[in-house]
Backbone bond lengths (Angstrom), bond angles and torsions (degrees), N, CA, C in turn:
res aa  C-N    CA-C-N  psi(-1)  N-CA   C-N-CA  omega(-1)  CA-C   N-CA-C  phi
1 X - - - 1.439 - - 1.523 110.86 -
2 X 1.363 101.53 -31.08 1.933 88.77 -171.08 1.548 97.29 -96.93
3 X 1.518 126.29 26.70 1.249 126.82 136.26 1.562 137.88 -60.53
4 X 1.598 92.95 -45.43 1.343 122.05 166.50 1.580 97.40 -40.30
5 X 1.442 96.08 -86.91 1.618 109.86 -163.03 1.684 95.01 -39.80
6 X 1.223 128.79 -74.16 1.520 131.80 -138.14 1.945 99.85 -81.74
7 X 1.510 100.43 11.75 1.760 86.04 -164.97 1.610 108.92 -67.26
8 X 0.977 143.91 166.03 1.094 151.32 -179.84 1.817 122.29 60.92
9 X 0.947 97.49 -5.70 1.753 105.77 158.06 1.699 121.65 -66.87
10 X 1.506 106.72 149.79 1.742 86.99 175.22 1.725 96.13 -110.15
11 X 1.228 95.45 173.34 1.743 122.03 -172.33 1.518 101.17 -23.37
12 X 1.710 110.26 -44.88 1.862 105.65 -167.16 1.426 119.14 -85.20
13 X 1.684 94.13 -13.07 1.635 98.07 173.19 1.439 113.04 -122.81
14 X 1.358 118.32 25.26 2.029 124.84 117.40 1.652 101.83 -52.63
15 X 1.049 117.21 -54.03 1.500 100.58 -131.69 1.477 96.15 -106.08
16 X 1.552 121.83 -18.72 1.062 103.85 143.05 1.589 142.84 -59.26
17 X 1.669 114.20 -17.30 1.377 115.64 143.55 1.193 136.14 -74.60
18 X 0.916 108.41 -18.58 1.360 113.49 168.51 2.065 125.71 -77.34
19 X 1.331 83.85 -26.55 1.419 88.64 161.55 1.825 122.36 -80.58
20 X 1.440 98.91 -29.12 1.396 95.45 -166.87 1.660 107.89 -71.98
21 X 1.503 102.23 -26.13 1.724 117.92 -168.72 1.921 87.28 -71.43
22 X 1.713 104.41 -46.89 2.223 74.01 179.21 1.333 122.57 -87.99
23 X 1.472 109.85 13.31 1.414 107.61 -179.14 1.671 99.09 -75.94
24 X 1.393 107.59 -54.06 1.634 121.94 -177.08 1.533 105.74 -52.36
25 X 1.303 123.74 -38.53 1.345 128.77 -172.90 1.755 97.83 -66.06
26 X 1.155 107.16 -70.64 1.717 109.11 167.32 1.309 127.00 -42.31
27 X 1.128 114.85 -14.93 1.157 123.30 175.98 1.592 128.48 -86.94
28 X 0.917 96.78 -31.19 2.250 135.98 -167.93 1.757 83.53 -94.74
29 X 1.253 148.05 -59.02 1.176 161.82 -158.09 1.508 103.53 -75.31
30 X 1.114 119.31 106.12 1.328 116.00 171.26 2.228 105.05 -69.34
31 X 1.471 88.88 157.25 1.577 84.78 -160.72 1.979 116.11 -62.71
32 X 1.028 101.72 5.07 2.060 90.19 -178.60 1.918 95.26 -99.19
33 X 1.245 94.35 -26.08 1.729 94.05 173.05 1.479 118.36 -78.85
34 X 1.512 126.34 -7.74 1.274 131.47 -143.78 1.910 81.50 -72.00
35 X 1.097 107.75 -89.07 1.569 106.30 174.71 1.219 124.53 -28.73
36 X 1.312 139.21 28.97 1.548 138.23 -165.90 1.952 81.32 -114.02
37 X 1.517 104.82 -62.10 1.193 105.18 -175.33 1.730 128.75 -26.78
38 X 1.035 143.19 132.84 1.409 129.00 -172.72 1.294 114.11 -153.02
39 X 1.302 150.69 126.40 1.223 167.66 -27.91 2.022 85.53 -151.27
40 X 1.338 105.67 -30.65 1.702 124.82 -171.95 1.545 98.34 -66.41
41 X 1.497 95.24 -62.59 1.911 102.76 171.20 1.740 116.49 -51.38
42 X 1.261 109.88 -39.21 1.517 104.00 170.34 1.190 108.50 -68.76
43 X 1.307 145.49 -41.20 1.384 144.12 -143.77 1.846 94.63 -76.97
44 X 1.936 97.99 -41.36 1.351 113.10 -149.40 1.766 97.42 -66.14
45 X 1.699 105.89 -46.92 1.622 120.35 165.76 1.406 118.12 -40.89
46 X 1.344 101.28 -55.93 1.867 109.93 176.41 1.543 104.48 -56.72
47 X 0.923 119.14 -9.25 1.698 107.68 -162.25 1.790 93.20 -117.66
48 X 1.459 118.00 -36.10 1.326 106.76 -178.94 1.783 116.75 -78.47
49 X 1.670 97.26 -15.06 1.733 91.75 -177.12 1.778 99.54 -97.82
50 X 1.481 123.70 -13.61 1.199 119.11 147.18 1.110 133.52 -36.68
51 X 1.692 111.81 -57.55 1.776 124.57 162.33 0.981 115.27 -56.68
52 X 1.657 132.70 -39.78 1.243 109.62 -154.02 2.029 89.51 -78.58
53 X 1.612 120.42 -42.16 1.166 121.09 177.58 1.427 112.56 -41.15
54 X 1.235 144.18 -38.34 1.586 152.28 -147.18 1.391 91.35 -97.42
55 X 1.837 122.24 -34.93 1.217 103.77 179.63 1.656 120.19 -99.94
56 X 1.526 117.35 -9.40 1.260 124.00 145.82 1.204 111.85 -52.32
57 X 1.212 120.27 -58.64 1.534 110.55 159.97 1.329 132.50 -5.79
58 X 1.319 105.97 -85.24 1.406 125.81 -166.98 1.817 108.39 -79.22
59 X 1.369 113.58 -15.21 1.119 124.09 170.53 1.731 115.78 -68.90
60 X 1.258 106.23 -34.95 1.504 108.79 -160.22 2.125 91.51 -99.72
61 X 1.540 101.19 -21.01 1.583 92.36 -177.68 1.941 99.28 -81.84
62 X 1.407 95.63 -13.62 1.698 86.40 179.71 1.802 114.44 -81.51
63 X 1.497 106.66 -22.25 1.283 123.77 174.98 1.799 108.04 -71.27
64 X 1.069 100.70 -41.13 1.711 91.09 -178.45 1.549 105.16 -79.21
65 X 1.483 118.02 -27.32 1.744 113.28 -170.21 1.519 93.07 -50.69
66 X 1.685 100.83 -67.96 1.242 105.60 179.79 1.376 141.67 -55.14
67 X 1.649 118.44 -13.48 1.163 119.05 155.67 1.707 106.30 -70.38
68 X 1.406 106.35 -37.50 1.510 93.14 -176.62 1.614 131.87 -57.78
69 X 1.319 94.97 -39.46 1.480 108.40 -179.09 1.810 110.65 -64.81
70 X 1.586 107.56 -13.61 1.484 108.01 -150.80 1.989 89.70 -97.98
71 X 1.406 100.89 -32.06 1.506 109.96 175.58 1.909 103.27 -55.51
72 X 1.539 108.37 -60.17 1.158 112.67 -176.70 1.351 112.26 -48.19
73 X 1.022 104.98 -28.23 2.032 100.02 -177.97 1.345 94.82 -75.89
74 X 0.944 125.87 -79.29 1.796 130.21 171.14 1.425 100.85 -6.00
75 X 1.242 106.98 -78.45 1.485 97.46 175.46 1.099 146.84 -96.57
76 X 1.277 119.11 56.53 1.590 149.50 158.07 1.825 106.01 -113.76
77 X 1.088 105.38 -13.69 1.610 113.55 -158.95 1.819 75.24 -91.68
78 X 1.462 103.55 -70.30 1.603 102.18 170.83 1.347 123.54 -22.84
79 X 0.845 132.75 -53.77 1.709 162.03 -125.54 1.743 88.26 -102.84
80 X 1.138 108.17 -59.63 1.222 122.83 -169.22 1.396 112.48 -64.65
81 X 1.319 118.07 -52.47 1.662 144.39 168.59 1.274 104.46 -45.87
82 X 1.499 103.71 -54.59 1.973 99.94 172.68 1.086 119.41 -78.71
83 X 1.622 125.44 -1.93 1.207 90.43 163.89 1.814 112.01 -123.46
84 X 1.058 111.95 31.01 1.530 115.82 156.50 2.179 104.98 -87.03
85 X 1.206 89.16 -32.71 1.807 88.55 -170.30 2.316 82.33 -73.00
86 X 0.578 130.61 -19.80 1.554 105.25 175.22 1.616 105.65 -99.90
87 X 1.380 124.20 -8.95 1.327 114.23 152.12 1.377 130.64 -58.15
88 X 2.004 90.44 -46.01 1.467 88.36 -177.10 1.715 104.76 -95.25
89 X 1.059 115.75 42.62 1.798 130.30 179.77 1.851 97.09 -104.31
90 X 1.308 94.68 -54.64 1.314 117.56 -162.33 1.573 114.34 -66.37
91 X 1.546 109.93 -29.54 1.308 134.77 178.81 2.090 99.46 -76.82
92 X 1.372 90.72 -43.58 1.413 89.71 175.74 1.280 130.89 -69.80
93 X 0.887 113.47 -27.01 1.476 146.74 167.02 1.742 119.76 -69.22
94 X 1.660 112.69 -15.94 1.062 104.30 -179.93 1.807 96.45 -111.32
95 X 1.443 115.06 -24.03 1.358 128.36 175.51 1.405 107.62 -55.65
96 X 1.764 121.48 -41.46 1.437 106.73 -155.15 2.160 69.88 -97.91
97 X 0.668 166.46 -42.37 1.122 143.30 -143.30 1.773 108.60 -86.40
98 X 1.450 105.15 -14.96 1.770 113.13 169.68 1.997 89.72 -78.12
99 X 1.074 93.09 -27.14 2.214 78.80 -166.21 1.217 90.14 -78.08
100 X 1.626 133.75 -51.17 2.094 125.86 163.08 1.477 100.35 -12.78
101 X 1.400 101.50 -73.15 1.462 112.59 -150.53 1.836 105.14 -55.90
102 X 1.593 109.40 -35.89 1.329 105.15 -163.25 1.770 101.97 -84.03
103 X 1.694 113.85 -9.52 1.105 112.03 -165.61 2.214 101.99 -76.23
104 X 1.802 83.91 -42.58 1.298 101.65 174.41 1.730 117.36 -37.86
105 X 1.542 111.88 -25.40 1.451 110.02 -140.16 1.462 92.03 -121.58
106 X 1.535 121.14 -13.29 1.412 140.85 175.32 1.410 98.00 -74.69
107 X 1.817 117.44 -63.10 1.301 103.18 -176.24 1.799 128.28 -75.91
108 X 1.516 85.23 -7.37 2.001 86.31 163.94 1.146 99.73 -68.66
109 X 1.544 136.59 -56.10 1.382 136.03 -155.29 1.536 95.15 -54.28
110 X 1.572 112.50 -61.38 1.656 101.66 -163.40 1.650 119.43 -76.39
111 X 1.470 106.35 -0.27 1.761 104.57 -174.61 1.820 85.61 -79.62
112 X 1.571 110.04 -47.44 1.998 100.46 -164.99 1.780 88.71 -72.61
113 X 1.208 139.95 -32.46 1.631 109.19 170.05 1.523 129.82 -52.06
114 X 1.309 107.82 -48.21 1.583 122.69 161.22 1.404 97.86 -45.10
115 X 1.038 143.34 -54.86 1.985 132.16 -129.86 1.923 74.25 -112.59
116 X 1.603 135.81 -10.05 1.209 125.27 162.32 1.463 108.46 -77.66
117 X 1.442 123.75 -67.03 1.192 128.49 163.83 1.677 112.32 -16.39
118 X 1.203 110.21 -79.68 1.489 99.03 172.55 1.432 140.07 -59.12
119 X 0.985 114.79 -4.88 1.390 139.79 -179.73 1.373 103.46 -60.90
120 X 2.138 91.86 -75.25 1.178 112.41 -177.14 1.793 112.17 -49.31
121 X 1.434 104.14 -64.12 1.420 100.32 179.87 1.269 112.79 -33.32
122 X 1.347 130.04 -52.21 1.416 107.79 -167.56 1.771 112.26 -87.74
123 X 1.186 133.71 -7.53 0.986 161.16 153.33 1.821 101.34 -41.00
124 X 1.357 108.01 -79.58 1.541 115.95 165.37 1.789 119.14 -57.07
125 X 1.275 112.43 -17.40 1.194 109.79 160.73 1.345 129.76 -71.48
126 X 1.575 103.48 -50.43 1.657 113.31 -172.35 1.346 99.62 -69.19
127 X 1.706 123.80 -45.77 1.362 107.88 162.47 1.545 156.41 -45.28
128 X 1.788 94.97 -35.84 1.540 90.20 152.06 1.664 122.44 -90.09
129 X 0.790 105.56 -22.00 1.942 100.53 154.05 1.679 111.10 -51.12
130 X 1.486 128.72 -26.60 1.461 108.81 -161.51 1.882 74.44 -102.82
131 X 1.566 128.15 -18.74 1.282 98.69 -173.64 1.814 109.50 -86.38
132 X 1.434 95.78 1.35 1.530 81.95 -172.17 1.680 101.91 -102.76
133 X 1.317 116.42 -6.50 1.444 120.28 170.99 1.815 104.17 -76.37
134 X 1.431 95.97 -50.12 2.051 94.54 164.94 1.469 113.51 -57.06
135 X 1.202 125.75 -47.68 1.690 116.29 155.09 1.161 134.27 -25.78
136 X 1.294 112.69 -55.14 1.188 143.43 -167.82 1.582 98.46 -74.55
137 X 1.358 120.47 -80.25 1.746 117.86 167.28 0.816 120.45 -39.36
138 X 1.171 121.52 -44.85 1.774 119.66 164.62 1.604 109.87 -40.15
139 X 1.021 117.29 -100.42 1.549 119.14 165.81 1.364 115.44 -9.30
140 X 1.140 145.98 -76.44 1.060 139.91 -178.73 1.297 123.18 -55.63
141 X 1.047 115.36 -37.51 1.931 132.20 155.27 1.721 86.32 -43.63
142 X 0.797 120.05 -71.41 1.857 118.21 -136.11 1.957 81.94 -75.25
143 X 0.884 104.66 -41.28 1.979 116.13 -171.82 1.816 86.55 -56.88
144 X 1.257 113.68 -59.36 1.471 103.37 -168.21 1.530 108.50 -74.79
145 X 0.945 132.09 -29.85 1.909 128.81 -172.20 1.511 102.60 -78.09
């Protein structure tokens, strides 16, 4: 275990931990106990702040799984969200292209009302021209009889 802890250190920074762990020990030790401490008690320290590290360890890799897994939901939820907004894009997209179509079919309606309108107008024109030429024969009929 106090491989764990010390892996990747070189020789001077072992032993600079190792000094600091009996400085603290000497320190915690009032001085007639200082010598009680023995190389067994360090080993026993090295090995319990090893554990507690191995289980910080495994504590903080269980915290990220689970942050990881919790991101992945997030983003499937995302995933999901984007793709109803291009359903309902797509829906929009077929709505404004029926209102094109009806706009298309509005201005046919009003170009053949116009091209009726004029029709008629001249239609109602030539007609009162043929009623005012029948007016007109009339009168002269009645002028000549």
């Amino acid at each position: 275990m106090r491989k764990v802890l010390l892996m990747g250190l070189s020789d001077a920074a072992k032993l600079e931990v190792v000094e600091i762990v009996r400085r603290e020990l000497e320190r915690l030790l009032s001085i007639r106990e200082r010598n009680i401490a023995t190389k067994e008690d360090v080993k026993t320290l090295m090995e319990l702040t090893t554990k507690s590290i191995e289980n910080t360890d495994k504590r903080f890799e269980e915290i990220i799984h689970y942050m990881s897994r919790r991101f992945e939901d997030v983003n499937k939820r995302f995933e999901d969200i984007n793709r109803r907004f291009d359903d309902v894009n797509r829906r929009f997209e077929d709505v404004n292209s029926r209102f094109e179509d009806m706009n298309r079919r509005f201005d046919d309606v009003n170009r053949r009302f116009e091209e009726l309108y004029k029709s008629l107008r001249l239609y109602f024109t030539i007609l009162g021209l043929l009623i005012s030429i029948f007016t007109i024969m009339v009168s002269v009929l009645m002028i000549i009889r």
